[in-house]
C-alpha positions in Angstrom: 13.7 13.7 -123.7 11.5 14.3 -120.5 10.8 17.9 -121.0 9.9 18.4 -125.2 11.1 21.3 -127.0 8.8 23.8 -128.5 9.0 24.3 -132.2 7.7 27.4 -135.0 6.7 26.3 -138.8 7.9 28.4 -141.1 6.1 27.1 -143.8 2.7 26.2 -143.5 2.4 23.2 -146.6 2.1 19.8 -146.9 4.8 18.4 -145.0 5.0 21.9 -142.3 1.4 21.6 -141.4 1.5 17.6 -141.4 4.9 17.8 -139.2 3.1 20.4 -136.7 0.5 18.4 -135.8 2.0 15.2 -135.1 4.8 16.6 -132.9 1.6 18.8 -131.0 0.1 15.4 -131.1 3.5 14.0 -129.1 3.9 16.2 -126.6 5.6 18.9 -128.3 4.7 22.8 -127.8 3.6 24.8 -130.8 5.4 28.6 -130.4 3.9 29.8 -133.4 3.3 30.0 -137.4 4.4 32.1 -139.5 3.8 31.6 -143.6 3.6 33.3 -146.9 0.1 32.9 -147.2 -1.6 34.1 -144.3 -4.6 31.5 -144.7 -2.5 28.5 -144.8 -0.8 30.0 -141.9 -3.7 30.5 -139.9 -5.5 27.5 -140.5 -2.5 25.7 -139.0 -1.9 28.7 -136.2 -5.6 27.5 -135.2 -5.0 24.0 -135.7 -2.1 23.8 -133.2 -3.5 26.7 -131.0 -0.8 28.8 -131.5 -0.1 32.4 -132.7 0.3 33.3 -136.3 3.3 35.3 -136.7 3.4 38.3 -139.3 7.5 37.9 -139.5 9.4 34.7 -140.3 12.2 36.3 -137.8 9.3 36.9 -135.0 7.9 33.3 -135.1 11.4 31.8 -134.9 12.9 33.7 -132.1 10.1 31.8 -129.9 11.0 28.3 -130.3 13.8 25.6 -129.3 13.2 24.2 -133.0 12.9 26.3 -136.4 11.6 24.0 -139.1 11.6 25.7 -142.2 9.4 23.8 -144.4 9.2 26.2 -146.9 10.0 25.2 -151.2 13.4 24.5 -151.6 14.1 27.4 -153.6 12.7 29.8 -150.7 14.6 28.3 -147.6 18.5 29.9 -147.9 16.4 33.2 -148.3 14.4 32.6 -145.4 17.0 31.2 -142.9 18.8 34.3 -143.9 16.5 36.8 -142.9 15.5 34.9 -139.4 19.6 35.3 -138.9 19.7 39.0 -140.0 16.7 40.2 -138.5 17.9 38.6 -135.0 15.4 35.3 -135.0 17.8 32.5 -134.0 20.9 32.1 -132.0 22.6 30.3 -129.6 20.9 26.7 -128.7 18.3 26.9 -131.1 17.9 24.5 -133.8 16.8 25.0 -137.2 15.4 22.4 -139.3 14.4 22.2 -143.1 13.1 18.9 -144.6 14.5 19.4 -148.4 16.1 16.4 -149.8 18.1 18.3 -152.3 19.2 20.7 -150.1 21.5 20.3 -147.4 22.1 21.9 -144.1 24.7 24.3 -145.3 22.2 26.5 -146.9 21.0 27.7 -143.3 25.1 28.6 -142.8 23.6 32.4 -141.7 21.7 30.7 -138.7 25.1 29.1 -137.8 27.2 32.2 -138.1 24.4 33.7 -135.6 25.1 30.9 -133.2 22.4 28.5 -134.1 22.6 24.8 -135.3 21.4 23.8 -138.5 20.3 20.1 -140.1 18.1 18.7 -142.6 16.1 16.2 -141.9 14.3 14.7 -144.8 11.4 11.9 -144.9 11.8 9.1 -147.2 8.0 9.4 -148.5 6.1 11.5 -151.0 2.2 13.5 -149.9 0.3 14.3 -152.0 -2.0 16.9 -149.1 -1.8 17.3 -145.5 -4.3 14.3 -144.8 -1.8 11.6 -146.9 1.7 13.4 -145.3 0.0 12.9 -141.8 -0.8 9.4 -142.4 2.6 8.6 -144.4 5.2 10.6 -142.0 5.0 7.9 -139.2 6.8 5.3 -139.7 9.0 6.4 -142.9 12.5 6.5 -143.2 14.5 10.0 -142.3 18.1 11.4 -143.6 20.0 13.6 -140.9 22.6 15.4 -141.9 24.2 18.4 -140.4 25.2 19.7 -137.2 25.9 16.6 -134.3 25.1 18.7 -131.6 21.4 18.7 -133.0 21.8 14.8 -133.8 19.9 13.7 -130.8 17.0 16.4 -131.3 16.8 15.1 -134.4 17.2 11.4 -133.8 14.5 11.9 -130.6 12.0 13.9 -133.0 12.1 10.6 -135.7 11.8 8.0 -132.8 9.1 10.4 -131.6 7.4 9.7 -135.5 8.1 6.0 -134.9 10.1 6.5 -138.0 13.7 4.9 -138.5 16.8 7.1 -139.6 20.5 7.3 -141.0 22.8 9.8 -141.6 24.8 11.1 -144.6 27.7 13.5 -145.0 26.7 17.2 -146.1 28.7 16.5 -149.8 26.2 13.0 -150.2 23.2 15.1 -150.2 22.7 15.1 -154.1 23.6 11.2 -154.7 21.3 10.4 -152.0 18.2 12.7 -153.4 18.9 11.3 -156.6 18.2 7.7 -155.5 15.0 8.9 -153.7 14.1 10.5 -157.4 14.9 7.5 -159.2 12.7 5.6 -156.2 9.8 7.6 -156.6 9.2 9.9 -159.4 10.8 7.7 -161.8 8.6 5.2 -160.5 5.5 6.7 -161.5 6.9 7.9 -165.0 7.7 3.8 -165.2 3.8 3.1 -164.7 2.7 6.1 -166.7 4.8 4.3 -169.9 3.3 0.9 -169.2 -0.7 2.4 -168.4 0.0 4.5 -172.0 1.0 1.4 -174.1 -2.0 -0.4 -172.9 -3.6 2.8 -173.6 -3.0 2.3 -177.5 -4.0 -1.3 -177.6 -7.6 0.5 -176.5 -7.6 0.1 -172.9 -9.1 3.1 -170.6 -6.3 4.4 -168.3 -8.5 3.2 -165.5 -8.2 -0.4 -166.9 -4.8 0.0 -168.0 -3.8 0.8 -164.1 -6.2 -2.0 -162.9 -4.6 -4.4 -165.1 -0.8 -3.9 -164.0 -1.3 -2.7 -160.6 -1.3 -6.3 -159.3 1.8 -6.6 -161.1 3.3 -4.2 -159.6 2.1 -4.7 -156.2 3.4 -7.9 -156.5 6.7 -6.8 -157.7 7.1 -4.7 -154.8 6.2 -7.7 -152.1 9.4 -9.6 -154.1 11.3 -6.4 -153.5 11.0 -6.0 -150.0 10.5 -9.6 -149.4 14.1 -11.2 -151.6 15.8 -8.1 -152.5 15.8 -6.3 -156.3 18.3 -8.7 -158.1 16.4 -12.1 -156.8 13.4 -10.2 -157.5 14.5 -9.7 -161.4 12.2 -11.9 -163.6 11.4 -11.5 -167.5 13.2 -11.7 -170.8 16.6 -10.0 -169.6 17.4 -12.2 -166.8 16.3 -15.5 -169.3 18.9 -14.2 -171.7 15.7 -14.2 -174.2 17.0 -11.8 -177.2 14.5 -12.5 -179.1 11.9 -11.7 -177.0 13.8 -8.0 -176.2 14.0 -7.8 -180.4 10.6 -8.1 -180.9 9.8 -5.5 -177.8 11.8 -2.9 -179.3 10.2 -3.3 -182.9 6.7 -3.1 -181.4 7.7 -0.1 -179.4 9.5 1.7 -182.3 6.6 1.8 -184.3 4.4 3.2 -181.3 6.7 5.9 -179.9 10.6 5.9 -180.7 11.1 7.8 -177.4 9.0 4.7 -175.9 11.9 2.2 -177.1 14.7 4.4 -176.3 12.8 4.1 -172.3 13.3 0.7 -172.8 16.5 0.6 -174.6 18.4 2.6 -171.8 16.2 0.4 -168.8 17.4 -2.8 -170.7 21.0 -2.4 -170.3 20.8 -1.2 -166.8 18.9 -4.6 -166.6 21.2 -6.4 -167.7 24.1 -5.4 -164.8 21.4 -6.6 -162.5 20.4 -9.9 -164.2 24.6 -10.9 -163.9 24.7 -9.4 -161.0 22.0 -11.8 -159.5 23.8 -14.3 -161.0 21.6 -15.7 -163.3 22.7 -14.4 -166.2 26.0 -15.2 -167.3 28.8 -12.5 -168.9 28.8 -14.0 -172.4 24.3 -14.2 -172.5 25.0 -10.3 -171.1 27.3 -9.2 -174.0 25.1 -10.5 -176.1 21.8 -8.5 -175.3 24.3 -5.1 -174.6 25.0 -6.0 -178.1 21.0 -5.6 -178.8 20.6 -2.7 -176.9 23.8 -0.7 -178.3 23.0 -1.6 -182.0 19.9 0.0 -181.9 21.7 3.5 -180.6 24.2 3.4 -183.7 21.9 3.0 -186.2 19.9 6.1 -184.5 23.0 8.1 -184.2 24.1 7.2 -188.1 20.6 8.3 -189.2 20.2 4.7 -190.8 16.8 2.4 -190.7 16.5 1.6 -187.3 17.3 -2.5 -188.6 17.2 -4.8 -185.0 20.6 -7.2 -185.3 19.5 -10.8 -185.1 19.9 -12.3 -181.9 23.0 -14.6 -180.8 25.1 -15.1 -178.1 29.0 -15.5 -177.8 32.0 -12.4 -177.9 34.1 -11.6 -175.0 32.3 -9.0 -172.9 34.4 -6.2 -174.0 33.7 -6.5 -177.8 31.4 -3.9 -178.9 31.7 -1.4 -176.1 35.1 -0.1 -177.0 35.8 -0.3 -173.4 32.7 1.3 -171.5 32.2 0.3 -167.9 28.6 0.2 -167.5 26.2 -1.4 -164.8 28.1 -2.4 -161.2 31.6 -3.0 -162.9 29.9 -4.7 -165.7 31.2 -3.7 -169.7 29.1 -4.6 -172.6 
């Protein structure tokens, strides 16, 4: 792309100022600003020496590319009004960077001759400094119109960033994983730091104490792949071990075993997956894990089964698929 597009934020946060700066930064031409809060919007206007727009419609008319990097909740609204009020049409492209949404919520843009695609990063900012430094490089969704494909495909090589595409109806599936990736994530460590928290550990130690754990967890990750990665009681087939866990959790927090309860038998699809657990060792600690959520359900003392192996993998599931094709 000898001859770069110019682009308008619509949205002057995190990821909308971030995103205008780099692009400015790659040749790109700033048309304008335009967002909710006039300070954040000028700020950015001044930052990218560009106007600041009083109208969403006035600051998208201007510009080969529309990004909309508004909340979630605000950007069917606002890609409504720019198509209303006469802000886009034919040969623009409008952008939003949701990864819940998809581009079918900008259909009014479309209808008014425009194309519309979501391009989403793969990363998490917590200001504008970190979403500058963490946008290059990361990993982008497209989905949406093809005839803005190569825009969009140009604009991530542009971010030395690498990308795929999904269909419009594998928008939800694939924000889901990215949730599961990243928030859940840091629920996962905010469990662990709190349990060290009891034994009288400052949440500063507690962090300092398993972040090398988890560091190292995520080199075996990117380095093997999660199921060779898999170590602990679970993929050893150790039901004691898991026994004693959930009995030491119970009598902390019961919502702390029931974290551990549901992670444990998603475990266990892994640890046979990876093949170092066999079918009859899984049934087994399934038969752990699911014992403890009858005796919850029945309103009976919570008592742990003791811990054996043998069964046929369908015998206490009543025929419940769970965990990559997996029952138990």
């Amino acid at each position: 792309m000898k001859n770069k597009p110019s682009f308008t934020i619509i949205g002057a946060g995190k990821v909308g100022s971030a995103l205008g700066i780099l692009l400015k930064e790659r040749g790109y031409t700033p048309a304008g600003v335009f967002s909710r809060t006039p300070l954040n919007a000028q700020k950015l206007a001044e930052k990218l020496q560009t106007k600041r727009y009083s109208q969403a419609s006035e600051a998208a008319k201007v510009a080969d590319i529309v990004f909309i990097t508004t909340t979630d909740r605000e950007i069917a609204s606002t890609a409504s009004m720019i198509a209303l009020k006469g802000g886009c049409g034919p040969g623009q492209i409008l952008i939003h960077t949701s990864g819940a949404l998809a581009s079918d919520v900008m259909q009014p843009a479309r209808e008014h001759g425009a194309w519309a695609i979501s391009v989403h990063p793969l990363q998490s900012f917590a200001d504008v400094e970190s979403a500058k430094t963490n946008l290059p490089g990361s990993c982008f969704a497209l989905e949406g119109d093809e005839e803005a494909m190569g825009t969009a495909r140009q604009l991530v090589d542009d971010l030395q960033g690498q990308y795929f595409t999904i269909k419009t109806e594998d928008k939800p599936l694939y924000h889901a994983a990215a949730v599961v990736a990243s928030n859940y994530l840091v629920s996962l460590i905010h469990l662990s730091t709190s349990i060290y928290q009891s034994l009288g550990l400052s949440e500063k130690q507690s962090l300092d104490a398993l972040f090398p754990l988890i560091q190292g967890t995520i080199n075996n990750i990117a380095k093997s792949g999660p199921t060779t990665a898999l170590t602990g009681p679970v993929v050893r087939g150790d039901g004691a071990t898991v026994i004693k866990h959930m009995k030491a959790l119970k009598d902390l927090d019961w919502r702390n075993q029931e974290a551990y309860r549901h992670l444990g038998l998603y475990t266990v699809g892994v640890a046979i997956e990876s093949g170092r657990l066999s079918p009859k060792e899984g049934t087994a600690l399934n038969n752990i894990f699911m014992e403890v959520e009858q005796h919850e359900q029945k309103g009976n003392h919570c008592r742990l089964p003791a811990y054996e192996t043998g069964g046929q993998i369908h015998s206490h599931v009543n025929g419940l698929r769970l965990f990559n094709g997996y029952t138990g």
